[in-house]
Each structure stands twice: as structure tokens, then as C-alpha cells.
Rosetta silent file (secondary structure, phi, psi, omega in degrees, C-alpha in Angstrom):
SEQUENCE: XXXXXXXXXXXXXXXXXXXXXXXXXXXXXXXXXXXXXXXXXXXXXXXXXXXXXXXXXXXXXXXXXXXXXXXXXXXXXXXXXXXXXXXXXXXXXXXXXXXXXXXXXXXXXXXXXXXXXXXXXXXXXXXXXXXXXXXXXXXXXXXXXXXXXXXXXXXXXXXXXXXXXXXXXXXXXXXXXXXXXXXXXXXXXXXXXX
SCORE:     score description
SCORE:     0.000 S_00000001
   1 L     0.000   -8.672  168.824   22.481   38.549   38.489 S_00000001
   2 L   -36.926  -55.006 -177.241   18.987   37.677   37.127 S_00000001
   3 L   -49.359  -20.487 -154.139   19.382   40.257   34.383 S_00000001
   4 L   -93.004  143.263 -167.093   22.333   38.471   33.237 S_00000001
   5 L    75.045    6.757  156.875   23.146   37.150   29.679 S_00000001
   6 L   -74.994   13.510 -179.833   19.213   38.752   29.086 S_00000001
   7 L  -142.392   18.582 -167.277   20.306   41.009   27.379 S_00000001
   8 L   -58.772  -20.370  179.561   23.365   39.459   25.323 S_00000001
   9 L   -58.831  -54.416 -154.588   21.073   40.480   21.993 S_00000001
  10 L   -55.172  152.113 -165.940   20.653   43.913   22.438 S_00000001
  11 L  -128.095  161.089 -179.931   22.407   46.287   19.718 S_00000001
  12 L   -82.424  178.832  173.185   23.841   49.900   19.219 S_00000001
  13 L  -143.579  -70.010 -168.087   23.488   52.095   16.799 S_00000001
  14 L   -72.488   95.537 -158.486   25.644   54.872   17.210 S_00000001
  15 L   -56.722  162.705  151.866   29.689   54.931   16.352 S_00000001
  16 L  -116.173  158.023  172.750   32.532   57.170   18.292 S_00000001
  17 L   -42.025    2.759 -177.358   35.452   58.149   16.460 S_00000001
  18 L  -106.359   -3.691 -155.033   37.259   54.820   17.363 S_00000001
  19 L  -121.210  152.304  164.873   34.832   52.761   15.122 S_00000001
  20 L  -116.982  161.688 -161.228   35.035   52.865   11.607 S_00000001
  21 H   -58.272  -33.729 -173.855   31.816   52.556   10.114 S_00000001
  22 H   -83.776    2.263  167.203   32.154   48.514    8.790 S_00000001
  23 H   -67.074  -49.892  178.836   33.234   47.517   12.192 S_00000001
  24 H   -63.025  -29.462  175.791   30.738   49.533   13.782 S_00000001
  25 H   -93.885  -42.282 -170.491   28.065   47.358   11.294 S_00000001
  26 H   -73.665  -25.705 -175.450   29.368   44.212   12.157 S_00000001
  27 H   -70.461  -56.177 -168.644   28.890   44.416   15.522 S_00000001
  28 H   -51.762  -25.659 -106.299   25.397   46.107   14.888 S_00000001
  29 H  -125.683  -56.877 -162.393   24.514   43.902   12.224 S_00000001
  30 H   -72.431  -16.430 -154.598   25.109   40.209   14.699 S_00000001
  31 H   -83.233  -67.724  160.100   23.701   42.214   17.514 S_00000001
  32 H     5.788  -71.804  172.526   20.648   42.688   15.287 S_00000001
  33 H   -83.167  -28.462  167.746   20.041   39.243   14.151 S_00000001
  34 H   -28.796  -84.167 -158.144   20.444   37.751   17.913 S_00000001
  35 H   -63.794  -24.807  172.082   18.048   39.843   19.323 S_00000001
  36 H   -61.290  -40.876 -161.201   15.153   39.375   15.732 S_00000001
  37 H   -69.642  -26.878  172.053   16.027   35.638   16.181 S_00000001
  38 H   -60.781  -32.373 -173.406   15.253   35.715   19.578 S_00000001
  39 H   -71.548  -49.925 -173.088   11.779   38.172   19.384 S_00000001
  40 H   -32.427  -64.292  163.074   10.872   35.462   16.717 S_00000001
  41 L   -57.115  -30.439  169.976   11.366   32.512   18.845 S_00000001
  42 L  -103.479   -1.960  171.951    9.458   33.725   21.339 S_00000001
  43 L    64.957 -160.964 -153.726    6.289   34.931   19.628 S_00000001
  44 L   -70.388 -176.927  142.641    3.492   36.892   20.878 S_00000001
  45 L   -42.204  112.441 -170.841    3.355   37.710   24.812 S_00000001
  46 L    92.029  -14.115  159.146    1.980   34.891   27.627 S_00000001
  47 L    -9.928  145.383  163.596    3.401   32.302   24.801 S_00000001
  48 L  -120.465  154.532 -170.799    4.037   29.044   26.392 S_00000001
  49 L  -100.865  134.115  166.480    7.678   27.493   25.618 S_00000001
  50 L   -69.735 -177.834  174.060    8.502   24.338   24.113 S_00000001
  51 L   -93.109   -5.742  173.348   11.488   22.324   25.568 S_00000001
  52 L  -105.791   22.771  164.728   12.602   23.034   22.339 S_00000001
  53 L  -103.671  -36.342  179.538   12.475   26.438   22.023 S_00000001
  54 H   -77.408  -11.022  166.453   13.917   26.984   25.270 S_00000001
  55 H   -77.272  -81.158  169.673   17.053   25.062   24.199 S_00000001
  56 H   -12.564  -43.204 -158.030   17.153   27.165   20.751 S_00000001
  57 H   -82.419  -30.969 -164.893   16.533   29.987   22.650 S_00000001
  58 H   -72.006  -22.225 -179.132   19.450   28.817   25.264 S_00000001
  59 H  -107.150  -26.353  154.616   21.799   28.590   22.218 S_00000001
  60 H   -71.789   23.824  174.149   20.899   31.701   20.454 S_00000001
  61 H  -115.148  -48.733 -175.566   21.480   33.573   23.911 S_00000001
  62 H   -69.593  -31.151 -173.012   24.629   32.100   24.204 S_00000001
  63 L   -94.804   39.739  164.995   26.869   31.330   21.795 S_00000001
  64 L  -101.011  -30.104 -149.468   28.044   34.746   21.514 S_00000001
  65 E   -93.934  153.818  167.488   29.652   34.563   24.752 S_00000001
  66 L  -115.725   97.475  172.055   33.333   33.597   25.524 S_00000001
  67 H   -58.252  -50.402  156.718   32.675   31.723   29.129 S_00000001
  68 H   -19.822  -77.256  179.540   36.845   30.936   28.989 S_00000001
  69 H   -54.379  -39.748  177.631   37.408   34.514   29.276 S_00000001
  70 H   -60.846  -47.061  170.554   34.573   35.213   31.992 S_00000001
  71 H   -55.188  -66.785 -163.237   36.207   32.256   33.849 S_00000001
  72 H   -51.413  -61.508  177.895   39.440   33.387   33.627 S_00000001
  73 H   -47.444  -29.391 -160.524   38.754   36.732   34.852 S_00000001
  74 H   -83.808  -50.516  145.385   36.573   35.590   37.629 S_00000001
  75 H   -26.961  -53.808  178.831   39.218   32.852   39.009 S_00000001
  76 L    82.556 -127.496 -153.690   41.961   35.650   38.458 S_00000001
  77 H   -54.789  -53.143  178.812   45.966   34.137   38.899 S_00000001
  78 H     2.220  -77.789 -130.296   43.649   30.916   40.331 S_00000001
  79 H   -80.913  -65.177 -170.624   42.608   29.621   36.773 S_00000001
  80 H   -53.912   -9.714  178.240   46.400   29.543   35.519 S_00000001
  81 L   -73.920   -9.624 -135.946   47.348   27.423   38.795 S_00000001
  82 L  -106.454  148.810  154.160   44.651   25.069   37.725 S_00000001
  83 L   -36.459 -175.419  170.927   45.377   21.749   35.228 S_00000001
  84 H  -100.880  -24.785  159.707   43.894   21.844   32.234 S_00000001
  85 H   -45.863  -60.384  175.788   41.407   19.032   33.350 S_00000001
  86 H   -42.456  -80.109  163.037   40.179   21.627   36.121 S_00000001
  87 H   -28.785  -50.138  164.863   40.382   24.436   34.278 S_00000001
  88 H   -72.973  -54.099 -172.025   37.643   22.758   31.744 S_00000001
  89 H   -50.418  -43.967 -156.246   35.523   21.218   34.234 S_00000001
  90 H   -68.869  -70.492 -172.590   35.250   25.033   36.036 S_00000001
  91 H   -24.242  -81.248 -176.880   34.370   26.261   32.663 S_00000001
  92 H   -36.679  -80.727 -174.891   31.984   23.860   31.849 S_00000001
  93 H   -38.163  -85.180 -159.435   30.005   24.168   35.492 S_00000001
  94 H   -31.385  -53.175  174.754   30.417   28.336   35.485 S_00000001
  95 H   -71.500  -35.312  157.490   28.841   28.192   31.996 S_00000001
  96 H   -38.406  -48.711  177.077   25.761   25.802   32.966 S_00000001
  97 H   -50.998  -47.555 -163.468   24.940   27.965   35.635 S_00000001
  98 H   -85.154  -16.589 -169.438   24.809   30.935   33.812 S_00000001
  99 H   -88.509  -42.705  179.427   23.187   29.424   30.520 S_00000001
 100 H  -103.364    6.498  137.398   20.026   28.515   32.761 S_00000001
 101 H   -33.635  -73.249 -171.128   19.775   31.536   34.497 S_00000001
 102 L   -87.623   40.685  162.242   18.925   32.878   31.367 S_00000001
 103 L  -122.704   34.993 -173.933   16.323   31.401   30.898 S_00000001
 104 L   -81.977  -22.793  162.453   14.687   31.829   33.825 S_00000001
 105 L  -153.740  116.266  176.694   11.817   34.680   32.746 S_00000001
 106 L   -67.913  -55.740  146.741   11.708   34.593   29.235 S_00000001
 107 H    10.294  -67.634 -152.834    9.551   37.725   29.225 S_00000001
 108 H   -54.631  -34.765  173.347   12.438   39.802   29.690 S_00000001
 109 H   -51.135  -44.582 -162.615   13.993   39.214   25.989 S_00000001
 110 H   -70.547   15.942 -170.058   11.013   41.038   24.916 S_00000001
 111 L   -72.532  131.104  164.249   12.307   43.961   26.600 S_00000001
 112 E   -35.102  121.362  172.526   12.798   47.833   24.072 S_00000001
 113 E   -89.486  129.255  167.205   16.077   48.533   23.194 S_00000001
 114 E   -92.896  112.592 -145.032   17.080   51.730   23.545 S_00000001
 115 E  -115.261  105.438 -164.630   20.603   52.004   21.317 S_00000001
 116 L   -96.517  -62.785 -172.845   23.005   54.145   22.650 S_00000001
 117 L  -175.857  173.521  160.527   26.363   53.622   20.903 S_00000001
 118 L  -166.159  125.215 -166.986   29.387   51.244   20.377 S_00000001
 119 E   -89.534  114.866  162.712   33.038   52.047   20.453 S_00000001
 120 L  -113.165  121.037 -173.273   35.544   49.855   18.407 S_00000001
 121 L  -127.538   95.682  149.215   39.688   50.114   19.055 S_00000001
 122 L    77.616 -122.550 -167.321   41.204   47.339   16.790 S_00000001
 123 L   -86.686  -10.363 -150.935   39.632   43.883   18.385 S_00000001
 124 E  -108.921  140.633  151.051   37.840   45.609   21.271 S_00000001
 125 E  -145.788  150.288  172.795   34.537   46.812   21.218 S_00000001
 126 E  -105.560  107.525  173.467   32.247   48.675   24.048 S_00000001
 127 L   -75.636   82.928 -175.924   28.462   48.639   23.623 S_00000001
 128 E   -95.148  135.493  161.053   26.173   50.743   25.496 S_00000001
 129 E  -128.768  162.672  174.141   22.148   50.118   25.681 S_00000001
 130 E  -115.553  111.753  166.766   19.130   50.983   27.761 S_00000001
 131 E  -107.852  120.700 -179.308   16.255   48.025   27.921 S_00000001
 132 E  -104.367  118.086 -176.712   13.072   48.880   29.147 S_00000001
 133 E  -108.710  104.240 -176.497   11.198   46.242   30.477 S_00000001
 134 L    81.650 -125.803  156.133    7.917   47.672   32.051 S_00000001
 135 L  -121.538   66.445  174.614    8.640   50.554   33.741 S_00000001
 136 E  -137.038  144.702  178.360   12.042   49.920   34.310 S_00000001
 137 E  -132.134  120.122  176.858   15.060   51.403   32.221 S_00000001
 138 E  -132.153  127.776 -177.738   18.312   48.893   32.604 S_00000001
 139 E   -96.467  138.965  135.982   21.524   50.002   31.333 S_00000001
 140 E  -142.743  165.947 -168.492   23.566   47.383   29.922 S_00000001
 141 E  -120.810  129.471  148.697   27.270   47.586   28.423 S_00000001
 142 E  -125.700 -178.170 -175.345   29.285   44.845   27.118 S_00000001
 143 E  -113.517  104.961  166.007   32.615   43.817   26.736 S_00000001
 144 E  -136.415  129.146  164.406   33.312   42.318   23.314 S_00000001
 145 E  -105.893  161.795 -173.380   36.153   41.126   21.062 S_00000001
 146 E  -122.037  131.681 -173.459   36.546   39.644   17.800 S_00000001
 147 L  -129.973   99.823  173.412   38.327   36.783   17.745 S_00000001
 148 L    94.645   21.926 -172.077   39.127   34.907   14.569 S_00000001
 149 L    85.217   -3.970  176.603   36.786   37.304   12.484 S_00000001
 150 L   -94.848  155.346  156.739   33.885   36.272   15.343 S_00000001
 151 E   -79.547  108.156  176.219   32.434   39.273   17.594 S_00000001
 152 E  -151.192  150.589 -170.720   31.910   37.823   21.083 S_00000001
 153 E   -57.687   74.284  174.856   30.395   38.784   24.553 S_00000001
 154 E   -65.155  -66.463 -172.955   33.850   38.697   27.565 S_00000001
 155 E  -127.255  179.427 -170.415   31.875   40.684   29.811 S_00000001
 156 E  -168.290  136.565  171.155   28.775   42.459   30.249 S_00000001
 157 E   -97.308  138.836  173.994   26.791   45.032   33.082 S_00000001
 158 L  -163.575  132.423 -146.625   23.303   44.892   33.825 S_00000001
 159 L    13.040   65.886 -173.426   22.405   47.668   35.689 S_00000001
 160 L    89.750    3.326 -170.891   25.529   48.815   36.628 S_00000001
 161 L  -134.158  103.167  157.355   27.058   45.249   38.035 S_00000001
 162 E   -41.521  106.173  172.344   29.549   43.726   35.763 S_00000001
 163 H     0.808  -85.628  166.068   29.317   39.988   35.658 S_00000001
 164 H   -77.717   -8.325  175.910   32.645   38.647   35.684 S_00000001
 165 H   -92.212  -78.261 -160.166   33.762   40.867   38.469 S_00000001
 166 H   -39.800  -34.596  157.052   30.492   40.134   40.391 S_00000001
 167 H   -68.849  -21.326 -167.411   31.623   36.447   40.187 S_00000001
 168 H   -78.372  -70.519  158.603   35.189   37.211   40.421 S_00000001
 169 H   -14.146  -46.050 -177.916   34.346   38.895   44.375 S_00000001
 170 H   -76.134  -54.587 -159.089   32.213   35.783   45.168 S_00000001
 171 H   -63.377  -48.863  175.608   34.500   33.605   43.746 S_00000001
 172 H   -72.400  -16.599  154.050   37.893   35.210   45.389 S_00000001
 173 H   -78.129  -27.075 -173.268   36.123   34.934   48.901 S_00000001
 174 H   -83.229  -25.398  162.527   35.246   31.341   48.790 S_00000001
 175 H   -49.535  -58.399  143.541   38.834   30.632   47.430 S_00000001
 176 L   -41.695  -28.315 -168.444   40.010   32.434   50.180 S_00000001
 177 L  -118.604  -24.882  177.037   38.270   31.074   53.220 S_00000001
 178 L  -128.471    8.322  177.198   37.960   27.074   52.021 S_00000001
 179 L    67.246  156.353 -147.542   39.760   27.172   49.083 S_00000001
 180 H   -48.774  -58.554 -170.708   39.188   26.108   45.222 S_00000001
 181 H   -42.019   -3.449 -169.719   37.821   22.400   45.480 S_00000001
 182 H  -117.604  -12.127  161.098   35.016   23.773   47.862 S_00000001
 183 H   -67.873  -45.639  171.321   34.195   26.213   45.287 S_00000001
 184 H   -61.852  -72.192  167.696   34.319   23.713   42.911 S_00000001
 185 H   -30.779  -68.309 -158.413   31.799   21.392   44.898 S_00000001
 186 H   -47.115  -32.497 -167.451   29.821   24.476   45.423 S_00000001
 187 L  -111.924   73.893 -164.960   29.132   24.956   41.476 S_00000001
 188 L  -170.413  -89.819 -162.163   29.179   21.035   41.073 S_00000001
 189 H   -66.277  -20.571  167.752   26.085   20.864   43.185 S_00000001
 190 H   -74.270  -36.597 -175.406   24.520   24.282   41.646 S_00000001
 191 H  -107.332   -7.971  139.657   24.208   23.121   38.155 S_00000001
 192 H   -56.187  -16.840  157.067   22.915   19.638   39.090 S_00000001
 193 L   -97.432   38.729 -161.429   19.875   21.329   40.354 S_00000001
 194 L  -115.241    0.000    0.000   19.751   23.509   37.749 S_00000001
């Protein structure tokens, strides 16, 4: 999961027959400015980061994402059993975690995009890229929907490992063997040292 949300910028190029072309630009277009605002923010290579850049950078990584929906999926029936009290607190911890992971090597944003394609059906869209970091080539695919005229980030792969199912696996064993509240303590005590 290191890779993950490092690559929430990266953009497409290339439509399938489900996209019509201004859909297919809107996506490209927000994808676009993420990842310039982001090269931007981070300057040349070996840069050193403010505490304020690394928040900016922490909110320009992020606030494309819908963490609700990642939660939801990852809890599965769980999350609808849950209060609404609950149900926010889990959010709120699941996204903390995941917002500083990704900022943990900063580097990585400066990774090539290679721009593969991006399918849009209606609300849905699928994104595929290649980021080369080094000598490494990492595919990742989102998951996106537009919700309320916004484009935003459900799920996402990096290299080949979905997200919310990679949490969803962890998450549905620990539910299983001690049940939610020790899951909950578990990410309670993860994003205070975070």
C-alpha cells in the first residue's frame, strides 16, 4: 500500500467508445491540473518540504477522493450495522491513515505518466495509467464517479492491488476474529502515531 493515493493525479488521454469526448475532457482536464499543481508544489528534485507544503500537497492529493465510499466498501454489510456516530468516526480514522501515507516519499509524485485511456458509462469512469518512477513501470487504474457535477477517486490499483478491497480483506479478518471495536482501536491507535 505505499503506492497508494500517489498516484491519485495521474491522467488519461485516450477515450473508448463509452466516453464521449466532453466527458472524456473533464476527467482529463481535473486529472491534469492535480497532477501540474502537484509537480509545481514540489519543485525541482532533493527539494526540502515545508510543513506547509506538505499539508497543500496533502489536500491537493486528496480531495478528489470519496473515503465514504472506500469505507463502505472495505467494512462491507459492517458499515450499514454501524450508527452514524461510528460510521463517521471509522471514516474519519480510515481517511487519516491513508492521507499520511501519502505523503510518505514525496519523490514519487514526480513520477512519468504514461496515459493509457479512460472509459466513461453515464457517472462511471475507468482510468488506466503507467507511472514510471526510476526503473520501475506501475500500472495504476481508478475507480471514479461524478457526483453532483464533481469527478472523484472510489477506488484505485497500484500495481495490480486495489485499495479498498486490500483493506476490505484486512478489515473482514479482524472483524471476524475480535470483532469491529478492536478494529476500531486498532486504527484509533494507527493514526495517533501517524
Amino acid at each position: 500500500m505505499k503506492y497508494f493515493v500517489l498516484f491519485t493525479i495521474m491522467l488519461v488521454s485516450s477515450a473508448t467508445v463509452f466516453a464521449t469526448p466532453s466527458k472524456e475532457r473533464e476527467v482529463r482536464t481535473l486529472l491534469e491540473q492535480r497532477d501540474n499543481q502537484i509537480k509545481e508544489l514540489l519543485g525541482p528534485e532533493g527539494t526540502e518540504y515545508t510543513d506547509q507544503q506538505q499539508e497543500q500537497l496533502r489536500e491537493i492529493v486528496n480531495d478528489m477522493i470519496d473515503y465514504r465510499e472506500m469505507a463502505r466498501y472495505a467494512l462491507d454489510e459492517t458499515f450499514d450495522e454501524l450508527n452514524k456516530d461510528d460510521q463517521d468516526e471509522f471514516v474519519d480514522l480510515f481517511s487519516r491513515i491513508i492521507r499520511d501515507q501519502s505523503l510518505q516519499q514525496l519523490d514519487i509524485y514526480r513520477a512519468e505518466v504514461i496515459y493509457e485511456e479512460i472509459n466513461v458509462d453515464g457517472s462511471d469512469a475507468k482510468v488506466v495509467t503507467t507511472a514510471i518512477h526510476g526503473s520501475k513501470r506501475i500500472p495504476v487504474h481508478y475507480k471514479m464517479v461524478n457526483r453532483d457535477g464533481q469527478w472523484v477517486i472510489t477506488d484505485m490499483s497500484i500495481d495490480n492491488a486495489w485499495t479498498a478491497e486490500s483493506y476490505k480483506r484486512s478489515f473482514q479478518n479482524i472483524i471476524r476474529r475480535r470483532g469491529f471495536d478492536a478494529l476500531l482501536d486498532n486504527l484509533r491507535r494507527r493514526a495517533d502515531r501517524a
